[in-house]
N, C-alpha and C positions, 0 to 999 in steps of 0.2 A: 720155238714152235709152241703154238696155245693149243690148251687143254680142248680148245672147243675149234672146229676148222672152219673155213669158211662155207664148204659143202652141208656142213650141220645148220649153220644160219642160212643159207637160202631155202632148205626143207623145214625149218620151225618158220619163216616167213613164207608157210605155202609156195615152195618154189618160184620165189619172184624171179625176174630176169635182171642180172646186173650185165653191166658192159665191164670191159677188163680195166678201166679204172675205177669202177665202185668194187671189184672184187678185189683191188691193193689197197683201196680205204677202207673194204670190211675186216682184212687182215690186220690192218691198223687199227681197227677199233677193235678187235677182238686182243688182239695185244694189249692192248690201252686197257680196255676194260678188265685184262687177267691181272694183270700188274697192278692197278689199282686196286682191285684185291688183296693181292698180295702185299700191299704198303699198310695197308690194317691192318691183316692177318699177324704182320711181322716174322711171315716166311712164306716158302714157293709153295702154289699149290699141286706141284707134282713132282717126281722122284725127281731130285739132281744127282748127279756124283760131283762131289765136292774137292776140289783141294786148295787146302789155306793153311798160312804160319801163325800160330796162336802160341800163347806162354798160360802155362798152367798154374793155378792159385794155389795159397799155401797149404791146402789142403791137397792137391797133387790129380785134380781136377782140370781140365781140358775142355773150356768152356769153346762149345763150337755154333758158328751162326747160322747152320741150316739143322732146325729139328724137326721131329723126331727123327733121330739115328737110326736106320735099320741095318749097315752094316757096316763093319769097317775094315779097310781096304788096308791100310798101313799106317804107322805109326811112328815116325824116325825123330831123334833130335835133329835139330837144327844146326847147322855148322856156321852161317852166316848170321849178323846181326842187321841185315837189312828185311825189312817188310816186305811184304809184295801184297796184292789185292788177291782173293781168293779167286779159283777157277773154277766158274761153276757151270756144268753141262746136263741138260735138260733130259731125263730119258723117255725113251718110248713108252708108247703104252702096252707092247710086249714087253718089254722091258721092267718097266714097273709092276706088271703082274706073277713075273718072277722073284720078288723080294719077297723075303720071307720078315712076318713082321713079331712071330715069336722070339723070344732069347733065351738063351740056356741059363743056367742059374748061376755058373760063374765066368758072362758075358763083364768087359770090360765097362759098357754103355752105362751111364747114369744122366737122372733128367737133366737134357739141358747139355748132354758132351759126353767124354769117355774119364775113367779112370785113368791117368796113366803113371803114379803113385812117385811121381817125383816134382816135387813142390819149384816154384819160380822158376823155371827151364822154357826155352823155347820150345816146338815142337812144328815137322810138316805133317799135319793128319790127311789122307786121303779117305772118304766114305761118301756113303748114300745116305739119303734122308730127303726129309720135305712131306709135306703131304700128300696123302694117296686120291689126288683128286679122281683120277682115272677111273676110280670105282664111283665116285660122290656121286650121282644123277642129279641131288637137290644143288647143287653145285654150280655142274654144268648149265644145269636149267636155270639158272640166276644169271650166269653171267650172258644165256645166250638172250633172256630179257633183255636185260640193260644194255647188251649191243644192238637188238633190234629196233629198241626205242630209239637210238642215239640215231643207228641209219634211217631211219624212215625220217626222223627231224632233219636229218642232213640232205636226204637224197630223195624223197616224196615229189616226185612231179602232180599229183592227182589235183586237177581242178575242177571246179563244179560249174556246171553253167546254168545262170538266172538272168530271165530278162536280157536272154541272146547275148549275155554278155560273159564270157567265162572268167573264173575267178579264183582265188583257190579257196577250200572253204575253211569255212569258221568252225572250229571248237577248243578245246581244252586244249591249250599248251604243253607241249609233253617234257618232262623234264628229263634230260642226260645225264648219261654217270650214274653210279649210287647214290642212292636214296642212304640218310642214317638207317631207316627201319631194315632194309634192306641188308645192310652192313652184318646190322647190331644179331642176326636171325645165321651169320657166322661166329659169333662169339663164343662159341663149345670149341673150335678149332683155333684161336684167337693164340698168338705162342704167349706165354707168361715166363717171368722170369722165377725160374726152382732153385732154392737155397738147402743144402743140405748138410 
């Protein structure tokens, strides 16, 4: 599910009228457009619950792929030596309003994953994390841009008529997708990698 729905982009495009295949291609771009987001960002921009098999560095660190951590669900070794891909589930925007984003002072969480103070070990970590885009407005307001521009490029019927002859009209080329500038105006949330 994206942060932004399609009902949001038909009332920021003054209530256009779509038919029920431009409202499964605006869900499509609006997907497209969160994800690509997200592929800069270098993590989801809203709460997931997480679960994946990682092995912890020799300092007993539990480096995990969805940050910031807000809570952690479980923590078990591993009995198996086989991988699996992590499972990640998108939550609500009740949901995410629920997360508590304080930590107590002897919170397992450090930048970047959890303590779990045993070196080279597998581990299955179950938690939540990702960014709390569900509160961001400058956010949402960006991505529901860049999905607007891409539909009206894709799906714009309007023609003009000159000289009884109708046409579509001429001006500026709109360009799709993110703009760098565009991007670069997320880079406070952008994940880095924390050595500690």
């Amino acid at each position: 599910m994206a942060l932004v729905t399609v009902t949001d982009l038909r009332e920021y495009m003054s209530d256009v009228s779509l038919t029920n295949s431009q409202i499964r291609t605006a869900q499509t771009v609006l997907d497209g457009v969160q994800q690509s987001l997200e592929l800069y960002l270098g993590r989801p921009v809203q709460v997931v619950q997480v679960r994946e098999k990682r092995r912890s560095n020799a300092d007993g660190d539990l480096m995990l792929s969805v940050t910031p951590v807000y809570t952690i669900i479980g923590v078990r070794i591993a009995t198996d030596a086989m991988t699996y891909p992590p499972d990640i589930t998108p939550m609500s925007a009740q949901e995410a309003d629920r997360v508590w984003d304080a930590m107590p002072a002897n919170s397992p969480i450090v930048p970047g994953g959890i303590y779990v103070g045993t070196p080279n070990t597998w581990f299955i970590a179950e938690y939540t994390g990702g960014y709390n885009g569900y509160i961001d407005d400058s956010l949402k307001l960006a991505i529901l841009e860049v999905a607007s521009r891409t539909m009206v490029t894709n799906h714009d019927d309007t023609l003009t008529i000159k000289d009884d002859v109708a046409r579509e009209p001429v001006g500026q080329p709109m360009v799709k997708g993110w703009t760098p500038e565009e991007l670069q105006q997320f880079d406070r949330i952008r994940r880095r990698m924390v050595y500690r």
